[in-house]
C-alpha positions as CSV (number, residue, x, y, z in Angstrom):
1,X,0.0,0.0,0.0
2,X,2.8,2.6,1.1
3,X,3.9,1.7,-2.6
4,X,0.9,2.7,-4.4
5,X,0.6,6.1,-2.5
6,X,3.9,7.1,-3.3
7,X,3.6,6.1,-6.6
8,X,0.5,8.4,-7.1
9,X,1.6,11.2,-5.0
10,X,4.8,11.1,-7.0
11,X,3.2,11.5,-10.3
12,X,1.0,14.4,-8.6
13,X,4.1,16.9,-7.2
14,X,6.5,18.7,-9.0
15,X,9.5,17.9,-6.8
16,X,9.0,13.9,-6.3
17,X,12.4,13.4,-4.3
18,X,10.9,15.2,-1.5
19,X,8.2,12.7,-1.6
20,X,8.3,10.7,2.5
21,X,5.8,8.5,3.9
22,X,5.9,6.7,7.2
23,X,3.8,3.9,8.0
24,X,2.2,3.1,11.6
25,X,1.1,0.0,12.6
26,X,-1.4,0.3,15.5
27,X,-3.8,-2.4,16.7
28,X,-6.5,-2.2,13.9
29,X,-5.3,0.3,11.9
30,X,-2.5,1.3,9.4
31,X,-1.7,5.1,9.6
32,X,0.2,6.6,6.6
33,X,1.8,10.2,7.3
34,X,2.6,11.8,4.2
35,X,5.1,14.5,3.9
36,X,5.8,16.4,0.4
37,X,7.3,19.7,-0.1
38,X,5.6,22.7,1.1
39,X,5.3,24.1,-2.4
40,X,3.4,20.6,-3.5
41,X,1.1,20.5,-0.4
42,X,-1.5,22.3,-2.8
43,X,-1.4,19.7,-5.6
44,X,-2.0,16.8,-3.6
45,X,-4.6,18.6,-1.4
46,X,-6.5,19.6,-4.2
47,X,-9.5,21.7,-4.7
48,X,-11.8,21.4,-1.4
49,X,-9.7,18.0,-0.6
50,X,-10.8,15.9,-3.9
51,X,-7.5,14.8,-4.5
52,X,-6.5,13.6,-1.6
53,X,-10.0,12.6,-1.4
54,X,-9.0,10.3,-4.0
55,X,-5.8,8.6,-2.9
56,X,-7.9,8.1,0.5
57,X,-10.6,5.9,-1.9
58,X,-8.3,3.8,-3.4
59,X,-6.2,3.1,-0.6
60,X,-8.9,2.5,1.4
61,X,-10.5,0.3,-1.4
62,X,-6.7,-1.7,-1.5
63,X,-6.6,-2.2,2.3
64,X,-10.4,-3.8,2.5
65,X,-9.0,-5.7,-0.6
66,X,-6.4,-7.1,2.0
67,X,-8.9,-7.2,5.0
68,X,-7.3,-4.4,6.7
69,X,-8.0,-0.7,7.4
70,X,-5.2,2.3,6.8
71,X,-5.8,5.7,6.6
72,X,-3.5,8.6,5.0
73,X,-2.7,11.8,7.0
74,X,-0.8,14.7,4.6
75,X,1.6,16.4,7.2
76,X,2.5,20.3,6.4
């Protein structure tokens, strides 16, 4: 999964090498904190959220694939 978000977010930014996620495996759940720079923040955002909106669908559509649950976080 932390594949296929940096794969999309990648495609999305201008700057891809400053392109970090971190995953966090809690008891139920799969946090992803993504970091991008602060000049990309606003391309993967998107207008009112819909991109991010986005990667949140499929990922969450990949993890109940898997029978798990994650969730994405963007970090300024």
């Amino acid at each position: 999964m932390k594949d296929l978000i940096e794969f999309v977010v990648k495609a999305l930014v201008d700057d891809p090498s400053e392109v970090r996620i971190t995953e966090i495996d809690a008891e139920r759940v799969t946090l992803f904190e993504l970091r991008v720079s602060k000049d990309d923040i606003g391309k993967v955002i998107g207008k009112k959220g819909k991109t991010v909106g986005a990667i949140r669908t499929i990922l969450n559509a990949v993890s109940t694939k898997q029978g798990k649950k994650a969730e994405l976080e963007v970090i300024e």
